[in-house]
C-alpha positions as CSV (number, residue, x, y, z in Angstrom):
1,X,0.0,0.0,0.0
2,X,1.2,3.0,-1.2
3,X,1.3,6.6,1.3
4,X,-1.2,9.2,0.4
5,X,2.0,11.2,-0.6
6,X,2.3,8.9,-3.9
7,X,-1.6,8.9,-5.0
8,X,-2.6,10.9,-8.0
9,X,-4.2,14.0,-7.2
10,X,-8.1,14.1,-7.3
11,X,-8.0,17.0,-9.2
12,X,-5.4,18.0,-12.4
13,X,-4.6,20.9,-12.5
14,X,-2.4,22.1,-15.4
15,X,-0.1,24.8,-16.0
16,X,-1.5,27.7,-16.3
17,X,-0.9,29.3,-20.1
18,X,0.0,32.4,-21.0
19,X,-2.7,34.6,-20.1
20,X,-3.6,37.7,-22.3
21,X,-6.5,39.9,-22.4
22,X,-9.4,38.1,-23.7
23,X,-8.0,34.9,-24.1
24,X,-7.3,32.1,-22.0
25,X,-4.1,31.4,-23.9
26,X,-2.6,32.9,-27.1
27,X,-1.2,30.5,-30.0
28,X,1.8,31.8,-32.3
29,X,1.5,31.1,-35.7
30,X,5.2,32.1,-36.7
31,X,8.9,31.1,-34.9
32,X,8.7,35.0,-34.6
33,X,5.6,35.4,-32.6
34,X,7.0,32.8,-30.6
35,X,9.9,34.5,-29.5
36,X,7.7,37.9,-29.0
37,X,5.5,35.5,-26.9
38,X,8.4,34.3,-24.3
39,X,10.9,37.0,-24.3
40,X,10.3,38.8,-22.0
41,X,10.3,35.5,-19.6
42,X,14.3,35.2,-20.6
43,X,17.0,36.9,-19.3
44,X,20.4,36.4,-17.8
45,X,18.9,36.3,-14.3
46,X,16.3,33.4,-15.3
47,X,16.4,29.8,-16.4
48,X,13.9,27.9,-18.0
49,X,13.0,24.7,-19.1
50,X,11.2,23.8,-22.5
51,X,8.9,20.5,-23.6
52,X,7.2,20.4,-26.8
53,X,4.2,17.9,-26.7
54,X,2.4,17.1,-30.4
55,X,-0.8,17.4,-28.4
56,X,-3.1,19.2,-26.0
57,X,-3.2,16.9,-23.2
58,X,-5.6,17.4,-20.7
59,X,-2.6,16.3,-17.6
60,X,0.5,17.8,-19.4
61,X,4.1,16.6,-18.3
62,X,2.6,13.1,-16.7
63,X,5.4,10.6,-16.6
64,X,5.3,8.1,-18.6
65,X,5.1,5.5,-16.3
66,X,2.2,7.3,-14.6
67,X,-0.5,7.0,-17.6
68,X,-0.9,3.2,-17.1
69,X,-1.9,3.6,-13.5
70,X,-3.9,7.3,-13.7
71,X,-7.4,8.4,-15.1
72,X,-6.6,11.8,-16.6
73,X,-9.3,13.9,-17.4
74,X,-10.9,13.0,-21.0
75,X,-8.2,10.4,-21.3
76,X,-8.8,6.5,-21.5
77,X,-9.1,4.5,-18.3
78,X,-6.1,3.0,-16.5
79,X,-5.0,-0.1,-18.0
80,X,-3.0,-1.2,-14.1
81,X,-4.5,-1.0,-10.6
82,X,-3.2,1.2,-8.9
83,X,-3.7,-0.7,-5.7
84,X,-0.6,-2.9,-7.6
85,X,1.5,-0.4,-6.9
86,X,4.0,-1.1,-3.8
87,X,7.5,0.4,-2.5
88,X,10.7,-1.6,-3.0
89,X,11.2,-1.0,0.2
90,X,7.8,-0.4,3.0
91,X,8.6,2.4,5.3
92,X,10.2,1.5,8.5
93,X,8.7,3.1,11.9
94,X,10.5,5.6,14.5
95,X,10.8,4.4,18.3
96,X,7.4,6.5,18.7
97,X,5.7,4.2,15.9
98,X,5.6,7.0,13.4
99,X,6.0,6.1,9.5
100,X,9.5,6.7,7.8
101,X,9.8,6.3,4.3
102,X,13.0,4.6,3.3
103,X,12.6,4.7,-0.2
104,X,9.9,6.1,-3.2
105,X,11.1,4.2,-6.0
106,X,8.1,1.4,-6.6
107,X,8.8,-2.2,-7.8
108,X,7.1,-1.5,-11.1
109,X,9.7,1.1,-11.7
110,X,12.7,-1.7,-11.2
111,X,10.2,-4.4,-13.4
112,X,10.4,-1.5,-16.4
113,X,14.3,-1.3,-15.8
114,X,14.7,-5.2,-15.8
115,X,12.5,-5.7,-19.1
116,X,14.7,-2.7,-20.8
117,X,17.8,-4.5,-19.7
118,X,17.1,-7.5,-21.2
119,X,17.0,-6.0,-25.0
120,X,19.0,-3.1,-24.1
121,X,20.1,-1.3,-27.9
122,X,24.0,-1.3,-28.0
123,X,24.7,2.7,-27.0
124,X,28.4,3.4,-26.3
125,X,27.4,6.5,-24.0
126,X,25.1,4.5,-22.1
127,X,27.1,1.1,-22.1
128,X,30.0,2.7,-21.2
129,X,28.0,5.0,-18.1
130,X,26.2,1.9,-16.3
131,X,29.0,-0.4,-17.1
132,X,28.1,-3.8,-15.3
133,X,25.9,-2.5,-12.5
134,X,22.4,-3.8,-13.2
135,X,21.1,-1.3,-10.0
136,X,22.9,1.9,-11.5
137,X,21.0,5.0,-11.8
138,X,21.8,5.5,-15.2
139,X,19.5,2.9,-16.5
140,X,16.8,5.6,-16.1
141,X,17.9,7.6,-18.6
142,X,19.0,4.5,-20.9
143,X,15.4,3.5,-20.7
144,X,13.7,6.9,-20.6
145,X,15.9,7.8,-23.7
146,X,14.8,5.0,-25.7
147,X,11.0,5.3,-25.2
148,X,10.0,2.9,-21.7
149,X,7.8,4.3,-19.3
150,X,9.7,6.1,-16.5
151,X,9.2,8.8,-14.1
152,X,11.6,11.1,-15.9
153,X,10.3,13.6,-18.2
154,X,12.9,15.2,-21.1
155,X,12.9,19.0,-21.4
156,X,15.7,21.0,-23.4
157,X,17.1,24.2,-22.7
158,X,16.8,25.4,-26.0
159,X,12.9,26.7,-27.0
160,X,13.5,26.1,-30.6
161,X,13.9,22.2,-29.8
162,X,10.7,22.0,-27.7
163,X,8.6,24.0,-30.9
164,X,10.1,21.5,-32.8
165,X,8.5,18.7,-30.7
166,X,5.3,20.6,-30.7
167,X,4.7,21.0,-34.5
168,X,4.8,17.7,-35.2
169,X,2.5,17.1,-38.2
170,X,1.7,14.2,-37.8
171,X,-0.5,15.2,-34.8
172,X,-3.6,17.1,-37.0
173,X,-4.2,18.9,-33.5
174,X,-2.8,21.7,-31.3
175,X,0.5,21.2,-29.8
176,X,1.9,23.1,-27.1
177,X,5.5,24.1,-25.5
178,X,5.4,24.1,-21.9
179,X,7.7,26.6,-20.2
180,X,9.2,25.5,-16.7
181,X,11.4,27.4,-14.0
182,X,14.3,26.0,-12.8
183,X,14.4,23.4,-10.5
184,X,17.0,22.1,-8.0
185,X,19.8,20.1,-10.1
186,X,20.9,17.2,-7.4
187,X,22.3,15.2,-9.2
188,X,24.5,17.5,-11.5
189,X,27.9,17.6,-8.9
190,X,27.5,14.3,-7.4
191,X,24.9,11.7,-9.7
192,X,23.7,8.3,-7.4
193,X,25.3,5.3,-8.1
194,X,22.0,3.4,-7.7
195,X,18.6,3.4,-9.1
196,X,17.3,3.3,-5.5
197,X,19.4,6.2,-3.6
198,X,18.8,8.5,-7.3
199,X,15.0,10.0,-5.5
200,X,16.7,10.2,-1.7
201,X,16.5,13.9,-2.8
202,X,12.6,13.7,-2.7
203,X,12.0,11.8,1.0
204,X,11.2,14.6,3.5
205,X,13.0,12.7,6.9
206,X,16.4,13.2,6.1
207,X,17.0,12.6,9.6
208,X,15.1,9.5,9.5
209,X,16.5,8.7,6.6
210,X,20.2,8.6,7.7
211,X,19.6,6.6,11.2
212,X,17.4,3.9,9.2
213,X,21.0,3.7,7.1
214,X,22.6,3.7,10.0
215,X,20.3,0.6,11.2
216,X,19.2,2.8,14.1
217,X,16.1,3.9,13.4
218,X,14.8,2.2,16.4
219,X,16.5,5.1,18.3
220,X,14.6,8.0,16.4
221,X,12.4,10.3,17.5
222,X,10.1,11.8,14.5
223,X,9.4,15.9,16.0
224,X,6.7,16.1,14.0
225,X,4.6,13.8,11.4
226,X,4.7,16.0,8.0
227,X,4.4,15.1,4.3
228,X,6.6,11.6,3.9
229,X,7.8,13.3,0.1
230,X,9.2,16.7,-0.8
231,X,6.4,17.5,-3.6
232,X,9.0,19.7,-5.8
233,X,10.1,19.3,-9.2
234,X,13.5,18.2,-9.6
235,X,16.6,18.0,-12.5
236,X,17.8,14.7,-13.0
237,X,21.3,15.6,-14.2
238,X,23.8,13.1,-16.0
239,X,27.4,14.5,-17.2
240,X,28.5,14.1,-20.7
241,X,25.1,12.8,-22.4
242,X,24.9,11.1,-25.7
243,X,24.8,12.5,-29.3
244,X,21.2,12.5,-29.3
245,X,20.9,14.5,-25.9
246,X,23.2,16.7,-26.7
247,X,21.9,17.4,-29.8
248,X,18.5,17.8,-28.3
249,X,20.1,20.2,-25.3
250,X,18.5,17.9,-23.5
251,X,17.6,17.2,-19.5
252,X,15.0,15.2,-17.6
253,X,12.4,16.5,-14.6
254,X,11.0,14.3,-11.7
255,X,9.7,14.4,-8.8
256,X,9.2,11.9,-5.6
257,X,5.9,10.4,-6.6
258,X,5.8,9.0,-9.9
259,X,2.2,9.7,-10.2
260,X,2.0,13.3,-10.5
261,X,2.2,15.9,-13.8
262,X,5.4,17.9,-13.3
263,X,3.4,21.0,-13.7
264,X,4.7,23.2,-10.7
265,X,4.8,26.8,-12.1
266,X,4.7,25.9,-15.5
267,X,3.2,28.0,-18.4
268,X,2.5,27.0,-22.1
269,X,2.1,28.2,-25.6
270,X,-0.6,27.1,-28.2
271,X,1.2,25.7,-31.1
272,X,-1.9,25.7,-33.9
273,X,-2.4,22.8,-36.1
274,X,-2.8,24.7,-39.2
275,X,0.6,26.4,-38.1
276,X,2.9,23.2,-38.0
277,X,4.3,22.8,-41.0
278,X,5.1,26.2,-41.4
279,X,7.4,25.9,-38.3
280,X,8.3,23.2,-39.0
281,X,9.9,24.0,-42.2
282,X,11.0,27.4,-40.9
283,X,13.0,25.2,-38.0
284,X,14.6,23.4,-40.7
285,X,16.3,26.1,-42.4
286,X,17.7,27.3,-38.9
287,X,19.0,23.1,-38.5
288,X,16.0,22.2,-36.4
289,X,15.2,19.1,-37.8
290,X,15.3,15.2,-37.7
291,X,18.8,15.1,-39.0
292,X,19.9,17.2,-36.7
293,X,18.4,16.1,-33.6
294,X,18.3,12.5,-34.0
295,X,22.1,11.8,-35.1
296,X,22.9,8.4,-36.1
């Protein structure tokens, strides 16, 4: 049984979008109107984050791994139970009785890992980062970057990339590029060396944390009961990514439950479907484009 901390919330609610007046949202049309739309949100005192998604979805910036479990507004039933769902490892208790949560990383998570790792692609970045260590952290990105369902989410720093991602034609709807601030990069100086301490970041008992490591949490006193998870968005930072990711400027975004949209302080851009090609081509006389950001 999972803590309350992990459910889905009851309610979506998505990003708000650029708000103008008269309109809920405002859709460019041109790479120039885009630029006049999010300018004056960049500057050398700022950072943001940029997804392109072909679509309007009604939760934006789920996880992957999330959409098998959660009924999203308008969207198909769950195809898992959710009730399925349990921790790797069960939270211990204090010497008062009070939950600890040891870990948020699920065993469906590790399942995902284990199928990937079976037919694996040959990838000399990623080979060459996880080496023999079937519990290193960097299988999350191996599988994330070759299309399993993980908790990550990929962003780019570049906005051009992400209106790349959002005109694709193929999608005969709206698309949209979501816009997100900054978040803490943890694992940038120091990344985990396993799958299970890479979302230590997210568990709010550090305290508790570190005497259940310590196998003393028999000893601990929790001062006060609290939220089990840190609900902030996170950057899951690997150095020296692959071609593709660097091509792509790219990142990944999680946070401590896997069932949750990333959508803290995010704002998006309506990408029309009669508009798509147009970018589209316009992005490929700038470079943006297939070639480009897929190298072989």
């Amino acid at each position: 049984m999972l803590p309350n901390d992990f459910l889905p919330p009851q309610h979506f609610t998505p990003p708000s979008c650029l708000t103008f007046p008269g309109a809920h949202y405002r859709s460019v049309e041109t790479i120039a109107d885009f630029f006049e739309l999010i300018n004056p949100y960049l500057g050398p005192a700022s950072r943001w984050w940029f997804r392109g998604e072909k679509k309007v979805y009604s939760a934006p910036s789920l996880p992957g791994f999330a959409r098998d479990y959660v009924q999203t507004p308008g969207g198909q039933p769950p195809t898992k139970d959710i009730n399925d769902l349990e921790l790797v490892e069960p939270p211990g208790q204090d010497a008062t009785g009070q939950p600890v949560l040891l870990t948020c990383l699920t065993r469906q998570e590790l399942d995902v890992i284990k199928c990937f790792q079976n037919s694996a692609p040959s990838d000399e970045y990623y080979e060459k980062l996880v080496g023999d260590d079937p519990n290193h952290a960097g299988w999350l990105i191996f599988a994330q970057h070759y299309g399993m369902k993980t908790r990550l989410v990929d962003v780019s720093t570049d906005p051009l990339v992400a209106l790349y991602f959002a005109s694709d034609p193929s999608s005969d709807t709206d698309g949209r590029v979501w816009m997100y601030p900054d978040p803490p990069s943890i694992h940038g100086i120091h990344p985990p060396n396993t799958m299970h301490d890479a979302f230590e970041p997210a568990i709010a008992d550090k305290k508790g944390l570190a005497f259940a490591q310590n196998g003393r949490l028999h000893e601990y006193h929790k001062s006060h009961a609290g939220n089990l998870l840190i609900s902030s968005t996170f950057l899951f930072n690997f150095e020296a990514p692959n071609r593709r990711v660097i091509a792509q400027r790219g990142k990944f975004l999680w946070s401590g439950s896997p069932l949750h949209p990333l959508t803290q302080g995010g704002i998006g851009v309506n990408i029309p479907a009669n508009s798509k090609i147009g970018i589209r081509n316009a992005l490929s006389a700038m470079s943006i484009n297939e070639d480009e950001l897929f190298p072989l």
